[in-house]
N, C-alpha and C positions, 0 to 999 in steps of 0.2 A: 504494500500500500504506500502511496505517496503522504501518508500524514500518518502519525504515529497518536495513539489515543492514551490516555490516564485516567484513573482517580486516585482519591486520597485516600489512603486507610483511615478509618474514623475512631478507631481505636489508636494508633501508633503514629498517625499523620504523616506515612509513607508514600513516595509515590510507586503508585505499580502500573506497569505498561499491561494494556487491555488489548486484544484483537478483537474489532472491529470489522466489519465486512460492508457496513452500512456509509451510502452518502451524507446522512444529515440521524437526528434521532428520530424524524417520523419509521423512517424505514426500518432504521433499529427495532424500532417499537413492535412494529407488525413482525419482525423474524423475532424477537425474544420475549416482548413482553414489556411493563414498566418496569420491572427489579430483576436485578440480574445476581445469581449467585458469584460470588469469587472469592478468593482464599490470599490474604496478604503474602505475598515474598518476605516479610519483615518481621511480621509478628507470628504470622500463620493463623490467622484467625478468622475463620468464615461469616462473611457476610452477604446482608443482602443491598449490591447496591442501587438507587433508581437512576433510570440512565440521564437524567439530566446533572448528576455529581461526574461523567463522563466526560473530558473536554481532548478536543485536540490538539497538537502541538507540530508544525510541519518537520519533516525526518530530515536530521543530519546527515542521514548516508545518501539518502539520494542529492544531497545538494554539494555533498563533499563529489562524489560520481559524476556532480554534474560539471565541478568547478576541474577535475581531473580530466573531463571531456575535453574541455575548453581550454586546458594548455596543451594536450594533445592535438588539438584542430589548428590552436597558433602554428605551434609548432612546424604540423603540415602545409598551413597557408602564411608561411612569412613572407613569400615569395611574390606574393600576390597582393597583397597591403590591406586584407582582411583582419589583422593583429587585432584592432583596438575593438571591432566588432565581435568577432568571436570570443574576445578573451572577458568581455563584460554584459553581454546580451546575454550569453546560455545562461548563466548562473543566475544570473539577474531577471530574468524570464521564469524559471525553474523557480527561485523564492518566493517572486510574486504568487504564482498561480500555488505552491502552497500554502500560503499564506490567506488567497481567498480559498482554498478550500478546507483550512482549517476555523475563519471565520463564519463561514457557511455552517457549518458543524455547531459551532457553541453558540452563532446565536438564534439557531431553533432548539427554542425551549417547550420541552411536555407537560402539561397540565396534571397538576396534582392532585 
């Protein structure tokens, strides 16, 4: 996935990374439900949580992958005077767009 999702332990106020499969929480909603079981990494202690304590966070590997692209394409187009474009568009393109689609995520909120 292009966006990496969290919540908090409510007990030990850890963060624990969630898989996620959904665009926004309505869709979440209809594949799992409002509460979702999960088990902290930190304390180990099962809870139930409701998916609006769920939030996005756009993923470092794909933006480190993206910024890795982009000295690899300089690289291959120095030649060509494409330097300044590629080496600042991909990554910067690649943020933005997770960026709106980790805003899209937290702020559709589910009715309690």
């Amino acid at each position: 996935m292009i966006i990496s999702h969290f919540y908090d332990c409510p007990s030990c106020k850890a963060k624990n990374k969630v898989s996620v499969d959904a665009d926004d929480r309505g869709q979440l909603q209809m594949k799992k439900g409002e509460e979702i079981d999960y088990t902290c990494n930190s304390c180990h202690k099962k809870e139930k949580i409701h998916i609006n304590k769920i939030y996005a966070e756009p993923s470092k590997i794909i933006y480190l992958s993206a910024f890795v692209l982009s000295v690899i394409l300089t690289i291959l187009f120095w030649n060509f005077g494409f330097i300044a474009t590629v080496s600042f568009a991909l990554p910067m393109l690649v943020f933005l767009y997770q960026q709106s689609l980790a805003r899209n995520f937290n702020n559709y909120r589910i009715r309690k």
